[in-house]
PDB file of N, CA, C and O in Angstrom:
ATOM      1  N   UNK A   1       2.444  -9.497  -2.579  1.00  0.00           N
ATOM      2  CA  UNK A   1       1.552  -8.394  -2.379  1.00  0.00           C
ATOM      3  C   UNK A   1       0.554  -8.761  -1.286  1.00  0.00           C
ATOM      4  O   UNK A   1       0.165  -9.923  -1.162  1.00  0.00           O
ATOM      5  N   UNK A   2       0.209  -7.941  -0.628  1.00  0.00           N
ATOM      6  CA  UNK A   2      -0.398  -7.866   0.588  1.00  0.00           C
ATOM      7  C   UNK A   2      -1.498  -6.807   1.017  1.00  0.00           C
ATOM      8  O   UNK A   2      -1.278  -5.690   1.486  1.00  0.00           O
ATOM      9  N   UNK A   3      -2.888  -7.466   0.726  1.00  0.00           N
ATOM     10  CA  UNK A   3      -4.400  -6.300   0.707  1.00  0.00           C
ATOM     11  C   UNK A   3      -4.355  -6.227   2.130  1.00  0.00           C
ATOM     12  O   UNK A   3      -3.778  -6.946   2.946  1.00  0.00           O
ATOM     13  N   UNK A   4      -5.026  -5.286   2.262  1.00  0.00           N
ATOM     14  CA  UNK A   4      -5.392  -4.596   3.879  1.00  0.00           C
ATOM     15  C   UNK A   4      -6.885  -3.989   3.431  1.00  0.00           C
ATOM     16  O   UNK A   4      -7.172  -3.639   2.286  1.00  0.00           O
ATOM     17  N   UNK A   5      -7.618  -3.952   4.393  1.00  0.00           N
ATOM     18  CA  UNK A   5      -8.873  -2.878   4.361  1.00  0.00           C
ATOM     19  C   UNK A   5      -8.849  -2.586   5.627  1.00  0.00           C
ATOM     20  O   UNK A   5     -10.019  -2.302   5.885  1.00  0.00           O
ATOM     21  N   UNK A   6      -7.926  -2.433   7.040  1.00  0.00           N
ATOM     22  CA  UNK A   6      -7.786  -1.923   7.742  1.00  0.00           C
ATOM     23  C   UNK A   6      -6.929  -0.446   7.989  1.00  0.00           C
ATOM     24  O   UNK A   6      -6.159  -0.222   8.924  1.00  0.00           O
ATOM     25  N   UNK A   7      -7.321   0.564   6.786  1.00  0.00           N
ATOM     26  CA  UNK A   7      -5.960   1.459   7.021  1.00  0.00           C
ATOM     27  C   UNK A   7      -6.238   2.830   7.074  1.00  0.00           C
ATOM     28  O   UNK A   7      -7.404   3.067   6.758  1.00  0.00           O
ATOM     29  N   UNK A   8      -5.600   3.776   7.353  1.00  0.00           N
ATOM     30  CA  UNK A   8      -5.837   5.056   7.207  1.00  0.00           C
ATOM     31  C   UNK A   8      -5.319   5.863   6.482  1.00  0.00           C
ATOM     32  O   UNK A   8      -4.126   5.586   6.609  1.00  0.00           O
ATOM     33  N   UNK A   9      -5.405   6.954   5.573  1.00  0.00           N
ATOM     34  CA  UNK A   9      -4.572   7.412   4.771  1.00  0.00           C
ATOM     35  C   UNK A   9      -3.977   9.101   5.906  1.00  0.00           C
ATOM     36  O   UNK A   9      -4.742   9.801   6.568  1.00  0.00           O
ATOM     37  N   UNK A  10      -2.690   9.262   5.780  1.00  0.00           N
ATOM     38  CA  UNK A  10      -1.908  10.517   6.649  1.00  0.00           C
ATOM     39  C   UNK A  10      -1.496  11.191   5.472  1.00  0.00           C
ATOM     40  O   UNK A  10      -1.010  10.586   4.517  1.00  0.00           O
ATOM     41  N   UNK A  11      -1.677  12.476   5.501  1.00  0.00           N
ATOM     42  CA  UNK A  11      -1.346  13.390   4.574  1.00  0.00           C
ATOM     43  C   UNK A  11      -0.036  14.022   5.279  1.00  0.00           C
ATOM     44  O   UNK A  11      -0.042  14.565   6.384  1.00  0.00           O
ATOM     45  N   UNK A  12       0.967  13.873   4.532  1.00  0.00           N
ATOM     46  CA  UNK A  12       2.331  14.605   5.244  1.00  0.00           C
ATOM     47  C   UNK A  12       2.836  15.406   4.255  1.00  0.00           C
ATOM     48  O   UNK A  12       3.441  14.562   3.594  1.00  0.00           O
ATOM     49  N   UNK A  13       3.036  16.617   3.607  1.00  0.00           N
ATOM     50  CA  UNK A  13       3.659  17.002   2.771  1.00  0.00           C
ATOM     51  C   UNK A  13       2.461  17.198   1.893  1.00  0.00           C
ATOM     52  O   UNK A  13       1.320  17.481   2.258  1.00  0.00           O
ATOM     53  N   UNK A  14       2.934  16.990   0.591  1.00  0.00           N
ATOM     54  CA  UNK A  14       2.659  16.278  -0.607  1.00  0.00           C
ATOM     55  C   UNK A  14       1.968  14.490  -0.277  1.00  0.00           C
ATOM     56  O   UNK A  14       0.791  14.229  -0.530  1.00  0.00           O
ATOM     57  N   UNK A  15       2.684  13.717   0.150  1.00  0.00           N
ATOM     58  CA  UNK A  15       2.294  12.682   0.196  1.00  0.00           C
ATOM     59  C   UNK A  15       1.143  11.973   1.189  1.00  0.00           C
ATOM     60  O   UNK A  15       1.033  12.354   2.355  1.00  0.00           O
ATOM     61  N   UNK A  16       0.351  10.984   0.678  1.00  0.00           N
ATOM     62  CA  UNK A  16      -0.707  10.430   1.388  1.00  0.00           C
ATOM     63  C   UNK A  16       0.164   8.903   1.561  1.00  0.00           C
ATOM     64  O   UNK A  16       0.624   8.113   0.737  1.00  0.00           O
ATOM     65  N   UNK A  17       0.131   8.936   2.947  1.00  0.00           N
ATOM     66  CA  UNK A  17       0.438   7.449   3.401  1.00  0.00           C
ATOM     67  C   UNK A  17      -0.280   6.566   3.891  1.00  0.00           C
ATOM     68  O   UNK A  17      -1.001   6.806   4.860  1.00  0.00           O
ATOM     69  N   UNK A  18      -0.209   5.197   3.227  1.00  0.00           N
ATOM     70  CA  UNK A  18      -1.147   4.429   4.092  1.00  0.00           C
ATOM     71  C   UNK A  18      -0.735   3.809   5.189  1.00  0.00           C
ATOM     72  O   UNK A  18       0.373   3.289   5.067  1.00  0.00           O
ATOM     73  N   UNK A  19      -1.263   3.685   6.245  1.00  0.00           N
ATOM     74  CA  UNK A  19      -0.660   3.419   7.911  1.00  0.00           C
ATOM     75  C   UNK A  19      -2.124   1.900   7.740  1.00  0.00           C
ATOM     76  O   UNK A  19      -3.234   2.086   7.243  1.00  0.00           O
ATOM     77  N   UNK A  20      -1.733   0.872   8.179  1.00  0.00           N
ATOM     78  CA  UNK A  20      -2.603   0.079   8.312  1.00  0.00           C
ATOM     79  C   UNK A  20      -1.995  -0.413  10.269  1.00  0.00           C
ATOM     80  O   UNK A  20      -1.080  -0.094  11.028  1.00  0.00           O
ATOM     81  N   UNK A  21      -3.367  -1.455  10.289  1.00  0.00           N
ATOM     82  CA  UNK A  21      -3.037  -1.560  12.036  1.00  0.00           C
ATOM     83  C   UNK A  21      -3.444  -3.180  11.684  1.00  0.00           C
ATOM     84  O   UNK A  21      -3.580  -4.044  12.551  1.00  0.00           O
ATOM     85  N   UNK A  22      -3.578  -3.356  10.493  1.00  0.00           N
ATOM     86  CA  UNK A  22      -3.098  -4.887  10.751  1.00  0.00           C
ATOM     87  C   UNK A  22      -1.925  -5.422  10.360  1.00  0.00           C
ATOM     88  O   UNK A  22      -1.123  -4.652   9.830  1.00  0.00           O
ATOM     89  N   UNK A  23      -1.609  -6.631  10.501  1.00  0.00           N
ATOM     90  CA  UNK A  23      -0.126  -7.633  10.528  1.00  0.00           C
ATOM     91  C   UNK A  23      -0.434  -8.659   9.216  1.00  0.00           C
ATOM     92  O   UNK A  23      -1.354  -9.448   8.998  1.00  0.00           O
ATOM     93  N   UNK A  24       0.516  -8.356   8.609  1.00  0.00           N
ATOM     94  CA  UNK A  24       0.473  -9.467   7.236  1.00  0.00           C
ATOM     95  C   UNK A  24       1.124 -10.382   7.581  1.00  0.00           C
ATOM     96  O   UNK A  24       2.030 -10.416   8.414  1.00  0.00           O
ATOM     97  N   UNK A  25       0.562 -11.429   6.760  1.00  0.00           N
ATOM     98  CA  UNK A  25       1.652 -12.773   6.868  1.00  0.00           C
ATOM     99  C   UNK A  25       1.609 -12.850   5.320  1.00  0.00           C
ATOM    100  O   UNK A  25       0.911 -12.352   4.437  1.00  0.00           O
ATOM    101  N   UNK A  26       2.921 -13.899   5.400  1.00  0.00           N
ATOM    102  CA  UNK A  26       3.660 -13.791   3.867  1.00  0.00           C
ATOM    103  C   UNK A  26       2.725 -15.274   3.594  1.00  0.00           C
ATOM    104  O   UNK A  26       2.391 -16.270   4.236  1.00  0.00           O
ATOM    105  N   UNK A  27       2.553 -14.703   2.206  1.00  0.00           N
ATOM    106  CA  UNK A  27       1.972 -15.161   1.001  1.00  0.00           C
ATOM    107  C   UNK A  27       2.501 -16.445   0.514  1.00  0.00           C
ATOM    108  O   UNK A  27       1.850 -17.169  -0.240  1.00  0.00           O
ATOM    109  N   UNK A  28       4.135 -16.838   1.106  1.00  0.00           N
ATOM    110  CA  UNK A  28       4.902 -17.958   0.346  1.00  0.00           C
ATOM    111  C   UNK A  28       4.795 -19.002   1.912  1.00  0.00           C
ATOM    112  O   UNK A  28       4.335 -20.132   2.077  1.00  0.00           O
ATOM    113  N   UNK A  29       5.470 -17.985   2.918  1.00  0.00           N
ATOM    114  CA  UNK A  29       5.547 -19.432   4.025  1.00  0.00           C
ATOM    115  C   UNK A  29       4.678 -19.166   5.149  1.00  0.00           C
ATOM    116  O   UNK A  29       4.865 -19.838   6.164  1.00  0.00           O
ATOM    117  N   UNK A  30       3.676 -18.222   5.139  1.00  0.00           N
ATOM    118  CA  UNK A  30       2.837 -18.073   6.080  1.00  0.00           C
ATOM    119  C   UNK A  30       3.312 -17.406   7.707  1.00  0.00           C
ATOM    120  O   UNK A  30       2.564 -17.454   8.683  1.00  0.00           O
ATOM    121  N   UNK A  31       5.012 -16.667   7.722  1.00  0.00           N
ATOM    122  CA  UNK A  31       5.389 -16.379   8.595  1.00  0.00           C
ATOM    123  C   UNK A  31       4.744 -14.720   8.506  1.00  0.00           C
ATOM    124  O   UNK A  31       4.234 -14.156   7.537  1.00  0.00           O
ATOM    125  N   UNK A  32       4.960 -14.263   9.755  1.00  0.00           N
ATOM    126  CA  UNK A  32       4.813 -12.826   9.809  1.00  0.00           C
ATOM    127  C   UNK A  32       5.499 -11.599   8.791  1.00  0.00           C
ATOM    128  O   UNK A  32       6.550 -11.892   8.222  1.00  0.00           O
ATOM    129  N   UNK A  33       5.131 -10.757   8.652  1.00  0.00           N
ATOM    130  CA  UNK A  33       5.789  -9.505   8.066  1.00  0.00           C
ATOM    131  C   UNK A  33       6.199  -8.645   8.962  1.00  0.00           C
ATOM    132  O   UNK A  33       5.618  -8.539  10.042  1.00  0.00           O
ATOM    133  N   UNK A  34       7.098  -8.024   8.685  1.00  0.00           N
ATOM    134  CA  UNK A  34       7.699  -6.630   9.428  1.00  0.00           C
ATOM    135  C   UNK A  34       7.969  -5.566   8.459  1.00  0.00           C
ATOM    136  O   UNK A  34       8.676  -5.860   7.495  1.00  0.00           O
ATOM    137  N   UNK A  35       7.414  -4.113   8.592  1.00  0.00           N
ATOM    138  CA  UNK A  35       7.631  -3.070   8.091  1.00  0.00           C
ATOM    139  C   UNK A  35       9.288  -3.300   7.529  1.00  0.00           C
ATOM    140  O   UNK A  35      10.168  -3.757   8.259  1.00  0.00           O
ATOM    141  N   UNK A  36       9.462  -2.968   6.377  1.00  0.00           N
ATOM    142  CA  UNK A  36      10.697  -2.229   6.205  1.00  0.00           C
ATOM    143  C   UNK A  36      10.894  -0.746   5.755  1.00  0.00           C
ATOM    144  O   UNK A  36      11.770  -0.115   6.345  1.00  0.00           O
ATOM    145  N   UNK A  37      10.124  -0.074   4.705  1.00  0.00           N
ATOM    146  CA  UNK A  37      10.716   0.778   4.461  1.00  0.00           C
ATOM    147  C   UNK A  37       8.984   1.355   3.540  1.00  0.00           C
ATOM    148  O   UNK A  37       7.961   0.674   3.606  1.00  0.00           O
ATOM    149  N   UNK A  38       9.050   2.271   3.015  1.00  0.00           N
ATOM    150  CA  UNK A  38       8.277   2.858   2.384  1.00  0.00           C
ATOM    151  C   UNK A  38       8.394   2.802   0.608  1.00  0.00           C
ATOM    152  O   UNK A  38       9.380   2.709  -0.123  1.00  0.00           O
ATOM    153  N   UNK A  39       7.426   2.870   0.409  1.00  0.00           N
ATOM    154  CA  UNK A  39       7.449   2.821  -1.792  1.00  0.00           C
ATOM    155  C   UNK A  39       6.953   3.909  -2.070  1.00  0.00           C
ATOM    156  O   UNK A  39       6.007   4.154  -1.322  1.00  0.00           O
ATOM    157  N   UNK A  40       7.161   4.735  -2.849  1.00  0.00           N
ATOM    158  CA  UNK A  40       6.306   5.634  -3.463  1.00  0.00           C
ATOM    159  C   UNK A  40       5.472   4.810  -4.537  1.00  0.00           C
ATOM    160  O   UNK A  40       5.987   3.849  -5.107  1.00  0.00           O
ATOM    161  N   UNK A  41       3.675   5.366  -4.894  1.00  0.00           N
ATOM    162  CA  UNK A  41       3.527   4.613  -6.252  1.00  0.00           C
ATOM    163  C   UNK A  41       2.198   6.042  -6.587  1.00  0.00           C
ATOM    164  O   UNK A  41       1.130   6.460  -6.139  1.00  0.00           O
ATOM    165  N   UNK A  42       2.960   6.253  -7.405  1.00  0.00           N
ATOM    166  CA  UNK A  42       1.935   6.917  -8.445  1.00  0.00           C
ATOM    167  C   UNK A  42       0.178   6.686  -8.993  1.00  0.00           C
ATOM    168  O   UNK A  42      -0.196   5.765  -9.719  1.00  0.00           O
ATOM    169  N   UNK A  43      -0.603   7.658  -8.486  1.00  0.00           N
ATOM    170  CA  UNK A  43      -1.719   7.138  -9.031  1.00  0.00           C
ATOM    171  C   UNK A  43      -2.674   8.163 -10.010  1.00  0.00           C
ATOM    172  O   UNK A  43      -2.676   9.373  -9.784  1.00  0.00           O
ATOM    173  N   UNK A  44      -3.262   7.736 -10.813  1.00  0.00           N
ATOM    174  CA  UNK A  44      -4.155   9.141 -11.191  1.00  0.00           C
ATOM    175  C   UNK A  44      -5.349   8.829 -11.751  1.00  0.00           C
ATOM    176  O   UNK A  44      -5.679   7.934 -12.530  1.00  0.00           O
ATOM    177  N   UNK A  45      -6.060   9.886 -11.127  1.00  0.00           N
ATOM    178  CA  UNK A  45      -7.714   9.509 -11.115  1.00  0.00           C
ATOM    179  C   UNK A  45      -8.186  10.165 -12.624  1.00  0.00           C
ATOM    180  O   UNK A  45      -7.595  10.596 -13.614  1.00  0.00           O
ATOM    181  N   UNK A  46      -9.743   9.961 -12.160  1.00  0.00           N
ATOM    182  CA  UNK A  46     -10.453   9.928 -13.264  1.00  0.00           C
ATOM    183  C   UNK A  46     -10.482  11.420 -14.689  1.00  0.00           C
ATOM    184  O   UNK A  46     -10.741  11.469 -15.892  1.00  0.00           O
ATOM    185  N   UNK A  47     -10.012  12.494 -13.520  1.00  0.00           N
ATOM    186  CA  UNK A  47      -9.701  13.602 -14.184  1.00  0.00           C
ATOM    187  C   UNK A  47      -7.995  13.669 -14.648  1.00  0.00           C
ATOM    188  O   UNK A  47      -7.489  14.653 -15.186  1.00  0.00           O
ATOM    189  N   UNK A  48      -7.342  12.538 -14.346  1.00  0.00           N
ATOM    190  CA  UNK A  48      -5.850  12.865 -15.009  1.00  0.00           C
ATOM    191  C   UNK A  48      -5.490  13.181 -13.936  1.00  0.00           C
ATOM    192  O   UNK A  48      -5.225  11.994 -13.745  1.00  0.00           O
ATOM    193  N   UNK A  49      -5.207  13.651 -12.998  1.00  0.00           N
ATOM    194  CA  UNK A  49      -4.474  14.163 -12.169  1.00  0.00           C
ATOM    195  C   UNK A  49      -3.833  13.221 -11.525  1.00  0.00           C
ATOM    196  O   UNK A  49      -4.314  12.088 -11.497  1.00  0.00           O
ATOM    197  N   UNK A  50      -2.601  13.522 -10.872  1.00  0.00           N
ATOM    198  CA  UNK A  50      -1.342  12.359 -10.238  1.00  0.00           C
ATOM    199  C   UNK A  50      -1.995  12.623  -8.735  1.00  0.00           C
ATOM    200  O   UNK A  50      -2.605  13.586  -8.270  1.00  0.00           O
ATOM    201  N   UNK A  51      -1.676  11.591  -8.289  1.00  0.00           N
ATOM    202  CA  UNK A  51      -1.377  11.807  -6.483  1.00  0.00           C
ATOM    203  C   UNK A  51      -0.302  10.797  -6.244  1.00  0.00           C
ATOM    204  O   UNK A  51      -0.170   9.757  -6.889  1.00  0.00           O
ATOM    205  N   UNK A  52       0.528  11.238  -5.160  1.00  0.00           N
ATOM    206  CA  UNK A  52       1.626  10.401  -4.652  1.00  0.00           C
ATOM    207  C   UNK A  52       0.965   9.382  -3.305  1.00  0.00           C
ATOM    208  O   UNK A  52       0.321  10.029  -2.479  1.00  0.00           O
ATOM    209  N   UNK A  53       1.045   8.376  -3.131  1.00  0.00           N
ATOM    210  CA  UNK A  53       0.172   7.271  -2.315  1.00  0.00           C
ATOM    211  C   UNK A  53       1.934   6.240  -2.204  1.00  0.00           C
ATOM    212  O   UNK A  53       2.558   5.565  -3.022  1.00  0.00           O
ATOM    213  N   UNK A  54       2.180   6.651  -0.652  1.00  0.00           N
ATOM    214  CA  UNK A  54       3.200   5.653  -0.073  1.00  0.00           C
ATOM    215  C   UNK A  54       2.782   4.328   0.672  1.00  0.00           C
ATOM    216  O   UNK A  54       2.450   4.282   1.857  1.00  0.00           O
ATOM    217  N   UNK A  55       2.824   3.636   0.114  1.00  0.00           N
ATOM    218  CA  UNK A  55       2.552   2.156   0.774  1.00  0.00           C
ATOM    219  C   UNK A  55       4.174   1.376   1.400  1.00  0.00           C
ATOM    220  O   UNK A  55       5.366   1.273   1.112  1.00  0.00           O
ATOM    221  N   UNK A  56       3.075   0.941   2.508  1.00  0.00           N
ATOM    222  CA  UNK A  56       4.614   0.074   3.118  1.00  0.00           C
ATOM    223  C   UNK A  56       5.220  -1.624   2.228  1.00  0.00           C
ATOM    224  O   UNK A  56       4.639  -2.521   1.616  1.00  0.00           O
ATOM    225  N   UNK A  57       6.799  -1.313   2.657  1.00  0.00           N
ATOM    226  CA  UNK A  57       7.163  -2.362   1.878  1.00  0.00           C
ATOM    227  C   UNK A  57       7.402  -2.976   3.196  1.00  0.00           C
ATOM    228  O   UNK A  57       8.163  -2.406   3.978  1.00  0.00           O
ATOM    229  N   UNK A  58       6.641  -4.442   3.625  1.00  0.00           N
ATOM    230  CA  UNK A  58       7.007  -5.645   4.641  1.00  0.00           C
ATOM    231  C   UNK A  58       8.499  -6.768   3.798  1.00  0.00           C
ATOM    232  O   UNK A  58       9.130  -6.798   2.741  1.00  0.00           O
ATOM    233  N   UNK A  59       8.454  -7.263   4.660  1.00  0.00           N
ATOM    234  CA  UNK A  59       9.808  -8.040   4.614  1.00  0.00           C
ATOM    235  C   UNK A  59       9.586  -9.125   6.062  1.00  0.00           C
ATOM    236  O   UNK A  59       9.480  -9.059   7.286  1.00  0.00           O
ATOM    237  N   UNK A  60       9.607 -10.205   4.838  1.00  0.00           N
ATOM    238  CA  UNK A  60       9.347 -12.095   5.606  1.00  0.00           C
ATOM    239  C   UNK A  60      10.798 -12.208   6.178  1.00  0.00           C
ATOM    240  O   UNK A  60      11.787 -12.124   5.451  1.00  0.00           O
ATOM    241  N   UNK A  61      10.850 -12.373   7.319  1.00  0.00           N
ATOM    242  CA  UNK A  61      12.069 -12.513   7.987  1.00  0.00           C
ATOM    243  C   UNK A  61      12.353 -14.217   8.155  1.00  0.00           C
ATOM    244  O   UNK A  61      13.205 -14.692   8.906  1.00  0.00           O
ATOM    245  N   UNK A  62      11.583 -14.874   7.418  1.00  0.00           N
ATOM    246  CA  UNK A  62      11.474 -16.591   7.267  1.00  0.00           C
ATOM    247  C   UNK A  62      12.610 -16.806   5.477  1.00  0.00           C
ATOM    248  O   UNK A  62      13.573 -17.478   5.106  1.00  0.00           O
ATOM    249  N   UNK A  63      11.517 -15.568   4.794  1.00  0.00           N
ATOM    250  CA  UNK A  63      12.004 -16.494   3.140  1.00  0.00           C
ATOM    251  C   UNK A  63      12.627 -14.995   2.925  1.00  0.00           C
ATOM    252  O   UNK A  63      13.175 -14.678   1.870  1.00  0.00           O
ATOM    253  N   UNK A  64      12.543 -14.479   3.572  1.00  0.00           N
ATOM    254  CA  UNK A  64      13.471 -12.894   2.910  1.00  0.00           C
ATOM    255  C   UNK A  64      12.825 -12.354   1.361  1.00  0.00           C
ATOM    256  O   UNK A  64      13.562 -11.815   0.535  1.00  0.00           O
ATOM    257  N   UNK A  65      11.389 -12.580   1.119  1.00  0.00           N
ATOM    258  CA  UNK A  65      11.072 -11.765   0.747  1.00  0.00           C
ATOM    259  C   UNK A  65      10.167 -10.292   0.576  1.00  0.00           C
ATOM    260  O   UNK A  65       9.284 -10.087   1.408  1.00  0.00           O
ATOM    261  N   UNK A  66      10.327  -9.610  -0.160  1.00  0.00           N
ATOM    262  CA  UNK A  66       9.438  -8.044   0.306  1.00  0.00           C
ATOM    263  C   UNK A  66       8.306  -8.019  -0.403  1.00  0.00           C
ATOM    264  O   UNK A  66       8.310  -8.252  -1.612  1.00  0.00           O
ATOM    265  N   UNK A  67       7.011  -7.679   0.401  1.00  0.00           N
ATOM    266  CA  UNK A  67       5.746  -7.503  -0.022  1.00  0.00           C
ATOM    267  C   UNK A  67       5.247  -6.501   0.320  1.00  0.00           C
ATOM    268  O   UNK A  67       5.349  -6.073   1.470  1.00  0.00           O
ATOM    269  N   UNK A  68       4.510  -5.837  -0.745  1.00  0.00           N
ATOM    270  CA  UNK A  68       4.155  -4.359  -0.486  1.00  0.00           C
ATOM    271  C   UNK A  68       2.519  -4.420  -0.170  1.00  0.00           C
ATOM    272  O   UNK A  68       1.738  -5.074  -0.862  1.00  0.00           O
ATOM    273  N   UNK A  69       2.160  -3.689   0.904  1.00  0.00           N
ATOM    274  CA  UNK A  69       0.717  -3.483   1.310  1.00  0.00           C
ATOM    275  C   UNK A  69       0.046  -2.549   0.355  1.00  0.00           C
ATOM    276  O   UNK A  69       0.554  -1.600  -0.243  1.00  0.00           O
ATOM    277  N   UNK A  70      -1.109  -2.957   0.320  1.00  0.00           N
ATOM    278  CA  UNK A  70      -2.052  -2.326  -0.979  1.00  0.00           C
ATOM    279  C   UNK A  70      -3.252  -2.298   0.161  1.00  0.00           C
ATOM    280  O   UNK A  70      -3.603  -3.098   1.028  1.00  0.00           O
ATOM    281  N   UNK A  71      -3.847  -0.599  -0.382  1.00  0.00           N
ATOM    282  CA  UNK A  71      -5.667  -0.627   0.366  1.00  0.00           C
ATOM    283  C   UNK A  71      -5.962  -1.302  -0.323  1.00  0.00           C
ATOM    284  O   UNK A  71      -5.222  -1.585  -1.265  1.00  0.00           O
ATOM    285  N   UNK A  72      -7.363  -1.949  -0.141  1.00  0.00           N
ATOM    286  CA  UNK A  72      -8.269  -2.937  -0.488  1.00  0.00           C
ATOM    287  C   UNK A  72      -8.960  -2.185  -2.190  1.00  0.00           C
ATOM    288  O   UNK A  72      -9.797  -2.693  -2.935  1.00  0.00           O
ATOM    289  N   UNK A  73      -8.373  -1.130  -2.315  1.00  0.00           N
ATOM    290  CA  UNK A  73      -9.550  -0.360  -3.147  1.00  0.00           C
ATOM    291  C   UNK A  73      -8.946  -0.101  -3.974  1.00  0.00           C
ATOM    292  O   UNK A  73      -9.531   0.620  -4.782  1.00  0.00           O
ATOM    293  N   UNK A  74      -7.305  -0.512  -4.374  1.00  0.00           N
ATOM    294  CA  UNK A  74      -6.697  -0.664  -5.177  1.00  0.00           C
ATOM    295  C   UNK A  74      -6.359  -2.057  -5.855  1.00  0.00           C
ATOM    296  O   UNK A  74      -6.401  -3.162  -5.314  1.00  0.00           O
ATOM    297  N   UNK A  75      -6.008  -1.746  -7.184  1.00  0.00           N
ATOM    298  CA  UNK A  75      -6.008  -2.600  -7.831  1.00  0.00           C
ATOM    299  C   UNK A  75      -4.826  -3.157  -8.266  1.00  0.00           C
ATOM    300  O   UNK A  75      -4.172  -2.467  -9.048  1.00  0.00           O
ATOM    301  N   UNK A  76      -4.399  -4.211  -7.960  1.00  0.00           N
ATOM    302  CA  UNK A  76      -2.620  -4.521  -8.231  1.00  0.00           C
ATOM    303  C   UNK A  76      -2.103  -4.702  -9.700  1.00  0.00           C
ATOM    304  O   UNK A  76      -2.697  -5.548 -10.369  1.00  0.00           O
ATOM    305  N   UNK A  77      -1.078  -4.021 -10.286  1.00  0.00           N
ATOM    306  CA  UNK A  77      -0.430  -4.026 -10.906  1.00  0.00           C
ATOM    307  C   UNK A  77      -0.976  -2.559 -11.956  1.00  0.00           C
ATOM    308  O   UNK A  77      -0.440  -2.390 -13.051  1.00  0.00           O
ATOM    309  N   UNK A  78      -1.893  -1.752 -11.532  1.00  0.00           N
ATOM    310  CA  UNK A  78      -2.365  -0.802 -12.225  1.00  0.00           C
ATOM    311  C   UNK A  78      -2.648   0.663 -11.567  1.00  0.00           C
ATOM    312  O   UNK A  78      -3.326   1.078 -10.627  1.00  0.00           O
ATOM    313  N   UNK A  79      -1.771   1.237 -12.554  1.00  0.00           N
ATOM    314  CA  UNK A  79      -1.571   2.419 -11.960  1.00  0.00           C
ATOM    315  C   UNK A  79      -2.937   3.513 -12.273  1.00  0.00           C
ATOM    316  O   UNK A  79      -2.729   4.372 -11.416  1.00  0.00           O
ATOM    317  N   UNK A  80      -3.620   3.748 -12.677  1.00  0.00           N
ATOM    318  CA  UNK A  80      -5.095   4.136 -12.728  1.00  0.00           C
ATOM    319  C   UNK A  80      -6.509   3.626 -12.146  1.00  0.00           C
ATOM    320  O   UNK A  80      -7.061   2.622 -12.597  1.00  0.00           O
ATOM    321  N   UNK A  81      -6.919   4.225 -11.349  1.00  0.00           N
ATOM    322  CA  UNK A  81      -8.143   3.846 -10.276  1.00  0.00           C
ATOM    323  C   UNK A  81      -9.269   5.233 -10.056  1.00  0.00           C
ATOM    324  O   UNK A  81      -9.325   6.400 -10.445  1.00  0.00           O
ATOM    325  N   UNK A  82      -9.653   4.802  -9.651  1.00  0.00           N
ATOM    326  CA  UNK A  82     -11.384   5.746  -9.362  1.00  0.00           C
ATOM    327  C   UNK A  82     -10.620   6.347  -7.779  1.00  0.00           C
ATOM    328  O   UNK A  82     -10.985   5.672  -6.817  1.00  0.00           O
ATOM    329  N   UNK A  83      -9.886   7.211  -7.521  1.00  0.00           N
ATOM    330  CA  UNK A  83      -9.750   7.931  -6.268  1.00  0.00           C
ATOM    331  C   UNK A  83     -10.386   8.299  -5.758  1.00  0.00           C
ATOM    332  O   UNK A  83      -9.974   8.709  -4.672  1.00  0.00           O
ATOM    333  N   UNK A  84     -11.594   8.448  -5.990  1.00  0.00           N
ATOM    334  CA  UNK A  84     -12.483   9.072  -5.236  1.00  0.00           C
ATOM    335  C   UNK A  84     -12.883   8.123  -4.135  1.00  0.00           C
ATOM    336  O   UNK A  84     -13.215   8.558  -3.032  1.00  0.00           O
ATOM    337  N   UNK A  85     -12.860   7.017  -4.374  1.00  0.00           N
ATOM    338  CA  UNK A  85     -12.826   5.925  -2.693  1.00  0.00           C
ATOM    339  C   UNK A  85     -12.053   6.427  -1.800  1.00  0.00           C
ATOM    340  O   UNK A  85     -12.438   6.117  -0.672  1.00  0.00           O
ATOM    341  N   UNK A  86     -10.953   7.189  -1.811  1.00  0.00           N
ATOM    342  CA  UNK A  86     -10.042   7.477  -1.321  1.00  0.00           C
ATOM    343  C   UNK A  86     -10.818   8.951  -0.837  1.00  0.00           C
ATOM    344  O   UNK A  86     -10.626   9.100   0.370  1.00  0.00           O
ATOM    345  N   UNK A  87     -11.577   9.999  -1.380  1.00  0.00           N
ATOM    346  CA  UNK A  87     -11.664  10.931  -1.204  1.00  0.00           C
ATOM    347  C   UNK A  87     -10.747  12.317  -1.307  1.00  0.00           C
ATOM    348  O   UNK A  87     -10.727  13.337  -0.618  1.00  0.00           O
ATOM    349  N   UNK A  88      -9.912  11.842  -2.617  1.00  0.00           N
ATOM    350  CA  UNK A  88      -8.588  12.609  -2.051  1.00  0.00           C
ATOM    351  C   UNK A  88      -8.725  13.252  -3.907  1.00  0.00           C
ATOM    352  O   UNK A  88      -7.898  14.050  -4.346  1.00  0.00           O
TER     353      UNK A  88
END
């Protein structure tokens, strides 16, 4: 897993994506990340309500494994948060 507080959220659809403009390095061998593909992850705020929030899945082209970028304002492994940081 991989925090960012560099990012922006894009509303496309239904979905809010996070676009970050920084470069992760992996967590196991310290090589770079490269985008692979997108995650959907479910979130819902303080009133119950769902929002869809796509975070990118990177991929260590050293140890071949995939790490997913998280805003800074989320909390890993939990799907309930205060959205309103988000404004959304």
């Amino acid at each position: 897993m991989v925090m960012t507080s560099k990012y922006r959220l894009e509303k496309r659809g239904g979905l809010f994506f996070v676009v970050s403009s920084e470069t992760g390095c992996c967590s196991i061998c310290s090589k770079a990340l490269y985008m692979r593909s997108w995650r959907l992850r479910m979130l819902t705020n303080r009133k119950g309500r769902k929002k869809k929030l796509m975070i990118r899945r990177l991929l260590c082209n050293n140890c071949k494994r995939i790490h997913h970028e998280l805003p800074d304002c989320i909390v890993p492994y939990n799907r309930s948060l205060a959205l309103y940081l988000f404004g959304l």
